[in-house]
C-alpha positions in Angstrom: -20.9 23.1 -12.2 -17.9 22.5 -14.1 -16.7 19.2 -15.4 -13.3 20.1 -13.5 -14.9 20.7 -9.6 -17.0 17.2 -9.8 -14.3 15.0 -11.3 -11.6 16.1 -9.4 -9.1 17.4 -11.9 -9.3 20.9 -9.9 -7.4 18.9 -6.9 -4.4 20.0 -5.3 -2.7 16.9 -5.5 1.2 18.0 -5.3 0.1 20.4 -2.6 -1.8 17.6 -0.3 1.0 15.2 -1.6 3.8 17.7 0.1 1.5 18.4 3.3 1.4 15.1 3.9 5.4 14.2 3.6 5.9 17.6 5.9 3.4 16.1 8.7 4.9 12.8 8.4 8.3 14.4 8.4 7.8 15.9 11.7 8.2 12.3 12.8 10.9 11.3 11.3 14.6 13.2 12.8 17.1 12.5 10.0 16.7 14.3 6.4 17.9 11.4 4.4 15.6 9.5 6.1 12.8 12.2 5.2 13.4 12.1 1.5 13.2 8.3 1.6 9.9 8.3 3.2 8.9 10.6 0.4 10.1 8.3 -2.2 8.1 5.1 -0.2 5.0 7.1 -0.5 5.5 8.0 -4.2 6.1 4.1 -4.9 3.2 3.3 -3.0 1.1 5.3 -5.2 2.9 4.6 -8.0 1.7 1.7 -10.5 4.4 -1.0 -9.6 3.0 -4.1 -9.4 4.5 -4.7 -6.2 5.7 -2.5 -3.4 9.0 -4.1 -2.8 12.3 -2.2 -2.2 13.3 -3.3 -5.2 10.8 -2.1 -7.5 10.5 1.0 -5.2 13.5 2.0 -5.4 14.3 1.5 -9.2 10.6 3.6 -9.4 12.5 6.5 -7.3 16.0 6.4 -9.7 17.8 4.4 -7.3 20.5 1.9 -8.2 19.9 -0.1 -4.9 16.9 -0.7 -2.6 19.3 -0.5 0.7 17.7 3.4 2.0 14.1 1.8 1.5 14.9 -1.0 3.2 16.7 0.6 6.0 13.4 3.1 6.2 12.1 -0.1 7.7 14.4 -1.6 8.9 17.7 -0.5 10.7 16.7 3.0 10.8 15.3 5.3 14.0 12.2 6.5 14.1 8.4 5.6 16.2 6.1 4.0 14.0 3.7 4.6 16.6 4.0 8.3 17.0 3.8 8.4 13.3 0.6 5.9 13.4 -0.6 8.8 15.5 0.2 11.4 13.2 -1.3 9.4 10.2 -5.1 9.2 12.4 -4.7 12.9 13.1 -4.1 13.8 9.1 -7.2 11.6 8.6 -9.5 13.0 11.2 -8.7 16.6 9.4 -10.3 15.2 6.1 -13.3 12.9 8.1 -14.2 13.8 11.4 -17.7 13.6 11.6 -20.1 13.1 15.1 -21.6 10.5 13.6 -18.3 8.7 12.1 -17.7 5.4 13.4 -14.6 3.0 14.6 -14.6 -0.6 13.0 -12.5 -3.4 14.2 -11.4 -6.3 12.0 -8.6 -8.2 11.5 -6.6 -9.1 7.8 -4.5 -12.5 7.1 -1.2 -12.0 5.4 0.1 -14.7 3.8 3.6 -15.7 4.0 6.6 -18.4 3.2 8.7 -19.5 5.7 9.0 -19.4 10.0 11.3 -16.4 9.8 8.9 -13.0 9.3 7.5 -12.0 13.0 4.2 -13.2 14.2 3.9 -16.0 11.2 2.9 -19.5 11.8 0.0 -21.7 10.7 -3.4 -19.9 11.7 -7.1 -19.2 10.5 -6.5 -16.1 8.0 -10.0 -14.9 7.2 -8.4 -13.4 4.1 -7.6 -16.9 2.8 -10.6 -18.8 4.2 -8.7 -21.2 6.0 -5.1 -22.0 7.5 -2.6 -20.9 6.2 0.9 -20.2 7.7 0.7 -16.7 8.1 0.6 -13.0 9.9 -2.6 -11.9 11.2 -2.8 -7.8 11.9 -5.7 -6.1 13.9 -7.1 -3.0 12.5 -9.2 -0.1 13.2 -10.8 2.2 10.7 -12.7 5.3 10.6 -15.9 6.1 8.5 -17.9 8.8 8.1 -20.0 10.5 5.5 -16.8 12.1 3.9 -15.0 8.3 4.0 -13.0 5.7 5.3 -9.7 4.8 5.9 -7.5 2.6 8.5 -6.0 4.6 11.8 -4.8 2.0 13.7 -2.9 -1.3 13.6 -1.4 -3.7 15.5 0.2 -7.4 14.7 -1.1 -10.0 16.3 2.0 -11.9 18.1 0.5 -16.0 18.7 1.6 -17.3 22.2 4.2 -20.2 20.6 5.9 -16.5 19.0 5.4 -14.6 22.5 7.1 -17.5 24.6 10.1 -18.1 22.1 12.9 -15.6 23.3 15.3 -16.7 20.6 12.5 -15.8 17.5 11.6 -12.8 19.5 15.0 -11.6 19.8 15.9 -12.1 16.4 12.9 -10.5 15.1 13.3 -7.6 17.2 9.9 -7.9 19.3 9.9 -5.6 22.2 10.0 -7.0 25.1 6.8 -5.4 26.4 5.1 -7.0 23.7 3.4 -9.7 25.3 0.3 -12.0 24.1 -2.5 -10.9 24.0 -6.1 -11.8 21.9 -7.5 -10.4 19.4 -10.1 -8.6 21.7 -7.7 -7.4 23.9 -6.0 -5.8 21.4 -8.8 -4.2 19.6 -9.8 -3.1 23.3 -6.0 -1.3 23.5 -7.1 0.3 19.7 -10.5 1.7 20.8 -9.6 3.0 24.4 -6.5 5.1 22.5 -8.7 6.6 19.8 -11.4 7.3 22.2 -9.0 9.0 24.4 -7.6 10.8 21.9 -10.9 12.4 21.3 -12.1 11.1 18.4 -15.5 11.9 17.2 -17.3 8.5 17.2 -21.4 7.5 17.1 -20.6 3.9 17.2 -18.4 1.3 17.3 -18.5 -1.7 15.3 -17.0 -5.1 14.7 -17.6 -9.2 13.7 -18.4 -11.9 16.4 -14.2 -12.0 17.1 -15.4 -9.0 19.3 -19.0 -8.9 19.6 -18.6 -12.1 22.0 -15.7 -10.8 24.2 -17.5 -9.7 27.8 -15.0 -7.1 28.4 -15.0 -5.6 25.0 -18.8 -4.9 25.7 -18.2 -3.3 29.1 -15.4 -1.0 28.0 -18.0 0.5 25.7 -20.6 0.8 28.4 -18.3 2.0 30.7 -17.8 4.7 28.2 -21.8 4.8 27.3 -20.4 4.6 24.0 -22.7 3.1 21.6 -21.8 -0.1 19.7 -23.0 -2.7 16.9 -21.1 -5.7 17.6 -22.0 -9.1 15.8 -22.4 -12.2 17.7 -22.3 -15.7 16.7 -26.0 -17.6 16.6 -25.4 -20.0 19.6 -23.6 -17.3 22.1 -25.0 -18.2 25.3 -27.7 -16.0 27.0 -28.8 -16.1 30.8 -31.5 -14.6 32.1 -33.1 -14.6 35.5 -36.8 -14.8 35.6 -39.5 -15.6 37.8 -39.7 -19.5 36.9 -35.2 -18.8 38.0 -32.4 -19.0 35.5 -32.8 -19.0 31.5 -30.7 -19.9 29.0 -30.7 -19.4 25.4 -29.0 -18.1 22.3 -29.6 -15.1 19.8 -31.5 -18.3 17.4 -33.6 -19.4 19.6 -34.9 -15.5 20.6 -35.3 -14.9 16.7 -37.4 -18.0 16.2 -40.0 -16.3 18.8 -40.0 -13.5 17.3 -43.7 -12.4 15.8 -44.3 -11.3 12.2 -44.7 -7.7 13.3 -41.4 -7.7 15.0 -39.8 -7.4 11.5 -39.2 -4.3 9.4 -37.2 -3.1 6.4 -34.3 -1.4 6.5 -30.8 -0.6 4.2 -28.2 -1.5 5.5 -25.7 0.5 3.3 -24.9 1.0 0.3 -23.4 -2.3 -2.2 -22.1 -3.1 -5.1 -26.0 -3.4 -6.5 -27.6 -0.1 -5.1 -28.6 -0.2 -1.4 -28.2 -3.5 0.7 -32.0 -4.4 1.8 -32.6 -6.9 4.6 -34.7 -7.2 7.0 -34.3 -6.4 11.0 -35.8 -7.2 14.1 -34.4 -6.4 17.9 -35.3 -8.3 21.0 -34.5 -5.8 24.1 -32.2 -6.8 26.7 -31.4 -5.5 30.5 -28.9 -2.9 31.1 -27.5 -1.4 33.8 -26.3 2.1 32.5 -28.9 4.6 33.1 -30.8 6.3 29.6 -29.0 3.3 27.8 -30.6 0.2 27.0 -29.2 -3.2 25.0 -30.6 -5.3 22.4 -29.7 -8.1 20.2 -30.5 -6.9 16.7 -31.3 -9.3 14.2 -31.2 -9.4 10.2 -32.9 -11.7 8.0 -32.3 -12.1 4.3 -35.5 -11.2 2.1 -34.5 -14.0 -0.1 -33.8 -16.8 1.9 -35.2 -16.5 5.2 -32.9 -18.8 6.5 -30.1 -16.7 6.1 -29.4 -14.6 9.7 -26.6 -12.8 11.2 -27.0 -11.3 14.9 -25.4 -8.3 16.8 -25.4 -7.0 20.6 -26.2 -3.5 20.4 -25.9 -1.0 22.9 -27.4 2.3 22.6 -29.5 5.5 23.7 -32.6 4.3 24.9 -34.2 6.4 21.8 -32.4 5.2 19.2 -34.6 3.8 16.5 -34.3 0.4 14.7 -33.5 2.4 11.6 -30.4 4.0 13.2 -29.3 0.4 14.6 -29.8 -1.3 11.1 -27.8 1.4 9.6 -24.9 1.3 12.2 -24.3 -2.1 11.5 -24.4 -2.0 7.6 -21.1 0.6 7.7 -18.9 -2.4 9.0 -18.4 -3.5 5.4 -16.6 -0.2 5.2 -13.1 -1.8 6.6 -13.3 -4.7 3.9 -13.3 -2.2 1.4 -10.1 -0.3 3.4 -8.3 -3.8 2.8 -8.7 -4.5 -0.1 -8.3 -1.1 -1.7 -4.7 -0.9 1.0 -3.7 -4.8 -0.8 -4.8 -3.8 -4.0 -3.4 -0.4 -4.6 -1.3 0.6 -2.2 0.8 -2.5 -1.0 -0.3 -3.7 2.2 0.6 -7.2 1.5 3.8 -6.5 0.3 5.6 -6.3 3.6 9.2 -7.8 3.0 10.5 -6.6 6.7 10.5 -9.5 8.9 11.2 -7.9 11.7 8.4 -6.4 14.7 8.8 -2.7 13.7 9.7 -3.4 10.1 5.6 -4.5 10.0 4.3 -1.7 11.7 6.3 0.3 10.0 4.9 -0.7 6.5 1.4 -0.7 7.6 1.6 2.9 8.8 3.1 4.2 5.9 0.6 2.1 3.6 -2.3 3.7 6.3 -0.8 7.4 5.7 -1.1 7.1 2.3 -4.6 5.5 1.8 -5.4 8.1 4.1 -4.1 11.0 2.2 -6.4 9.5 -0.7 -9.1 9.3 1.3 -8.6 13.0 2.1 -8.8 14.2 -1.9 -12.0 12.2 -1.8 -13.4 13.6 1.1 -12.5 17.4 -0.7 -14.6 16.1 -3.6 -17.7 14.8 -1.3 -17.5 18.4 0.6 -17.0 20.7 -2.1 -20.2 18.7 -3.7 -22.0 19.4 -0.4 -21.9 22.7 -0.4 -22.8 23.1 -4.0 -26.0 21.2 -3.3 -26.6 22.9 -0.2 -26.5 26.2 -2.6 -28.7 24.5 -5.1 -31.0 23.9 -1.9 -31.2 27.0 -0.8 -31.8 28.7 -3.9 -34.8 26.7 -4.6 -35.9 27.4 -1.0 -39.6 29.1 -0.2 -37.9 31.4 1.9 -35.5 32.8 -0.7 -38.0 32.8 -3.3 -40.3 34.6 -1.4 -37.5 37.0 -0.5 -36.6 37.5 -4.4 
């Protein structure tokens, strides 16, 4: 194999580039408008420093950044139907039956009351609060890749009651509160029903501890991995009546045998080794069963995190342990989305100024994760060549 197929030189970049603009052009009515969205996603793949419409448009020959900001701003278009667009372009490159759906949420920090959404909350992103926007997420991952397909900004009840902030920062008025849960809930039912391929669906104790989150899924019987803080609450009815308990409590009964070695994933380091242990649970959909799933550190023992997992009755501890290690893949969606592409650098205060950033940041960290997904497939087949050429059968045949 050439130095050219595995490094990616050989890529149709202009090509991919100008299918993309066309798909997300379908969205978007006006031409003018059209050939400013190009030049947004050629400054958010450029090398400024920051995506503003400053830079951007001085990177695109412009003497002014008024048509980039009025691409976010003051301008027509649904960011929505184009966020649907943008997670049907990225399904093309990653579909996969066993891809999975991750939830998560990213903290953007910000000066000022005016920008919609902001105020002073947790931002996970900062490690503590911090007056800021907080945005819900959804990614896909599969074998070919990852990349973010949904979005949504979290609006806090003080923002939702104010009409006069609302109204000035253009919220719709059927945006209402709503948590975090209930939002990712929103996200997973809309990709789901859109028919996207999906073995499991995964997200952090935000989730993992919201009731209804969990019955959606089994509703569905769609699997999920879904961590869970140690002290959740746990009743159970037994013989001796009512039980209580936590996930730390069940792992501190757990026997020696109980516990096996699994990856969970590939790190930084080579693969991310841990070990697991599941405790099985009631469940009330039939040929499905629940468990909490466990994973212990191999170097400090101490060191637990804990899931609710809901699955085929067959499904191995293996397949659970490795479900739950693809999570990390949304972390690296952010910060390869705030790093390279911009995501941060929302200037639009407004509600559909944000969303209409983070789709167009999503489209094009989607169109890279398609060139990287052409490399992983074209690589597939040459080794499924490879494979086949070593084969007994076609030996034997020669």
């Amino acid at each position: 194999m050439s130095v050219s197929v595995w490094s990616g030189s050989t890529l149709a970049w202009e090509r991919e580039l100008s299918d993309l603009k066309m798909r997300l052009g379908s969205v978007i009515g006006r031409k003018e408008l059209r050939e400013t969205l190009s030049a947004f996603i050629d400054g958010l793949l450029s090398g400024v420093s920051r995506k503003t419409g400053w830079l951007m448009a001085e990177q695109a020959g412009l003497d002014r950044p008024w048509r980039m900001q009025a691409l976010l701003g003051r301008s027509h278009w649904d960011a929505d139907a184009l966020r649907d667009e943008v997670r049907r372009y990225a399904l093309d490159a990653l579909a996969d039956p066993s891809g999975v759906l991750i939830i998560d949420e990213t903290g953007f920090v910000k000066k000022g009351t005016h920008s919609v959404g902001v105020g002073r909350q947790y931002s996970g992103t900062a490690g503590r609060i911090e007056n800021s926007q907080i945005g819900v997420f959804m990614a896909y991952a599969s074998r070919y890749g990852h990349t973010l397909i949904d979005r949504q900004l979290y609006l806090p009840d003080a923002w939702a009651k104010d009409e006069a902030r609302r109204s000035q920062a253009k919220v719709p008025p059927e945006a209402a509160f709503a948590t975090k849960p209930a939002m990712a809930r929103e996200m997973i039912t809309r990709a789901l029903d859109a028919g996207v391929p999906c073995a499991w669906v995964l997200a952090d104790s935000v989730y993992g501890s919201d009731s209804q989150t969990r019955r959606l899924l089994e509703s569905r019987d769609q699997p999920y991995v879904l961590a869970v803080r140690s002290n959740h609450t746990l009743r159970f009815v037994t013989d001796e009546g009512l039980l209580q308990t936590d996930p730390a409590e069940l792992a501190e009964d757990l026997p020696a045998e109980e516990w096996h070695v699994h990856a969970a994933g590939e790190g930084a380091k080579g693969l991310r080794i841990y070990e697991w242990a599941r405790i099985s649970m009631t469940s009330t959909r039939p040929g499905y069963h629940t468990w909490v799933l466990v994973r212990r550190s191999r170097s400090d023992p101490k060191a637990l995190a804990y899931y609710f997992a809901f699955a085929p009755e067959a499904t191995s501890l293996a397949e659970l342990a490795g479900a739950a290690g693809l999570r990390w893949a949304i972390e690296e969606c952010f910060q390869r989305s705030k790093d390279d592409l911009g995501l941060d650098h929302c200037e639009a205060r407004s509600w559909h100024g944000w969303h209409r950033h983070m789709t167009l940041v999503m489209a094009t960290a989607a169109f890279l994760a398609k060139l990287t997904a052409q490399l992983r497939r074209a690589q597939s087949e040459i080794d499924a060549g490879k494979a086949n050429e070593r084969s007994p059968t076609s030996a034997s045949a020669a």
